[in-house]
One Martini backbone bead per residue (centre of mass of N, CA, C, O) as a GRO file, in nm:
protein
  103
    1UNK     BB    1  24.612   5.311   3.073
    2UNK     BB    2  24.320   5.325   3.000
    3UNK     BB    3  24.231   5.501   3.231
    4UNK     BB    4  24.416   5.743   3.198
    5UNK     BB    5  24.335   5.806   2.917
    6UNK     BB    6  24.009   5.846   3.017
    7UNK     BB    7  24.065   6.057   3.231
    8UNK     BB    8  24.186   6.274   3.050
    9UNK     BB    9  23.930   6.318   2.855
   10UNK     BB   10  23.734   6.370   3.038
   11UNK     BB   11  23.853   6.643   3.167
   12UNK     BB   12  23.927   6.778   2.898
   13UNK     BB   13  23.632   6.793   2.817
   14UNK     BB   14  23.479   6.939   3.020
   15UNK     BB   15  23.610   7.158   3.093
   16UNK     BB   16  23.600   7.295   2.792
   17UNK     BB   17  23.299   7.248   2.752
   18UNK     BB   18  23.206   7.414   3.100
   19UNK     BB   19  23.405   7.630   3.199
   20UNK     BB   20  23.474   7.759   2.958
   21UNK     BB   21  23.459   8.067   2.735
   22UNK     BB   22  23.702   8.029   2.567
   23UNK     BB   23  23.957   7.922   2.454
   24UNK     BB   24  24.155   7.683   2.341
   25UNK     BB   25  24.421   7.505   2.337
   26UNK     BB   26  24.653   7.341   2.277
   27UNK     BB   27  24.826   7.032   2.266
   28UNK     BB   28  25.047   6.869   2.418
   29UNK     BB   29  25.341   6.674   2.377
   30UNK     BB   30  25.382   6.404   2.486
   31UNK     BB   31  25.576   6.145   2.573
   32UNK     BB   32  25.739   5.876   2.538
   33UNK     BB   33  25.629   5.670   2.729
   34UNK     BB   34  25.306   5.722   2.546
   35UNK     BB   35  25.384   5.639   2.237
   36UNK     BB   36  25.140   5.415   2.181
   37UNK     BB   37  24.927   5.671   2.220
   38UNK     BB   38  25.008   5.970   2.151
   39UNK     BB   39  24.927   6.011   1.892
   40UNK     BB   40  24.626   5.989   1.892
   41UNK     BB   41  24.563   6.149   2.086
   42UNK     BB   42  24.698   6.395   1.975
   43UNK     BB   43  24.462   6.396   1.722
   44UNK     BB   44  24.227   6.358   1.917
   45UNK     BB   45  24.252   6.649   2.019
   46UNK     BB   46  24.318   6.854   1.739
   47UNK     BB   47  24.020   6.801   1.656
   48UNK     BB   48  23.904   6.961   1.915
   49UNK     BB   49  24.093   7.235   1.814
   50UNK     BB   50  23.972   7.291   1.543
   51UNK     BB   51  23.621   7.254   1.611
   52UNK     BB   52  23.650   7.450   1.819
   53UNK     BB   53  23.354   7.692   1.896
   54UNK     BB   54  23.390   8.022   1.950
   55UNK     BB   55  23.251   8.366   1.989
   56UNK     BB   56  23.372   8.671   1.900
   57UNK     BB   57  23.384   8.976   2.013
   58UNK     BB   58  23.294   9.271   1.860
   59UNK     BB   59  23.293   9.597   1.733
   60UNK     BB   60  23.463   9.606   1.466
   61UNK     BB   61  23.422   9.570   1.124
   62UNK     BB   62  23.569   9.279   0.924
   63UNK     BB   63  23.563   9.413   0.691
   64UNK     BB   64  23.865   9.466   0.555
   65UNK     BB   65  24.031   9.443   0.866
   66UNK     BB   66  24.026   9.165   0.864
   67UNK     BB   67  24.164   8.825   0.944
   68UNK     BB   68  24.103   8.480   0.835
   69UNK     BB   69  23.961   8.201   0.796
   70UNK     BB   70  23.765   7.995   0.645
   71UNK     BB   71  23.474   8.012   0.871
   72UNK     BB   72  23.522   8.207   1.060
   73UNK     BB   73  23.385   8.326   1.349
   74UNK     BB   74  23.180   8.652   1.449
   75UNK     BB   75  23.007   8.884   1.697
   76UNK     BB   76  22.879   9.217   1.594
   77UNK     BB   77  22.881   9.498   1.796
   78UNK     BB   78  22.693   9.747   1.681
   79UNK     BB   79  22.458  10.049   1.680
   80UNK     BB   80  22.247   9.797   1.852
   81UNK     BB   81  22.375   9.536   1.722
   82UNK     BB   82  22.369   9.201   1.567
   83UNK     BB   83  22.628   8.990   1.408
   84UNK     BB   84  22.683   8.735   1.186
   85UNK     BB   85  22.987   8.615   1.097
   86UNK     BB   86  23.198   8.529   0.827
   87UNK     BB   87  23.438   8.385   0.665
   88UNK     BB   88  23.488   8.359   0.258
   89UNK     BB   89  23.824   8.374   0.201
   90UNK     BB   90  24.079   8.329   0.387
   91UNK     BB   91  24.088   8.667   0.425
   92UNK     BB   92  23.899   8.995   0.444
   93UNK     BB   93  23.618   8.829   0.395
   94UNK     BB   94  23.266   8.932   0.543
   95UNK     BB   95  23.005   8.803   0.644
   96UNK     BB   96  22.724   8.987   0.719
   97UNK     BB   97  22.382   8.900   0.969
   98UNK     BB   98  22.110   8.995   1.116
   99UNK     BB   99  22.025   8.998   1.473
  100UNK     BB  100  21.690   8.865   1.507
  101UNK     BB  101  21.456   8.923   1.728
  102UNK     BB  102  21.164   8.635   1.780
  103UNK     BB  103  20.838   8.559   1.895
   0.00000   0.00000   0.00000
């Protein structure tokens, strides 16, 4: 049982980590046989989407026109520049701060 379990976290951290450039999904809910470990391994998968952070890239300005959770981030290329944006309300409103290159 501890095999499986450790298997199972080992593939799924690594994949998700190393393989994927994109969003992860939700961990999906376990079976009954696995009812004494299902909640925790649960819990502790969906800690892991709930703070796996990737940088969405846009074009388009998301102040005031796109909706986000608080802390949300994503980078804006628009007009030869690159801005990272940060969600400041939990609504439409975004901080956004131009990266520049530092030699």
């Amino acid at each position: 049982m501890r095999l499986f379990i450790g298997l199972l976290l080992g593939i799924s951290l690594v994949l998700n980590f190393s393989a994927f450039g994109d969003k992860i999904s939700a961990p999906p809910p376990l079976g009954k046989e696995y009812a004494d470990v299902s909640q925790v391994l649960y819990h502790y998968l969906k800690e892991i989407f709930d703070n796996y952070h990737v940088l969405e890239v846009t074009t388009t300005n998301p102040d005031g026109a796109r909706n986000g959770i608080k802390g949300a981030m994503l980078q804006l290329q628009t007009g030869g520049k690159i801005y990272h944006c940060e969600n400041s309300d939990g609504s439409t409103a975004w901080v956004c701060v131009e990266l520049t290159d530092t030699p």
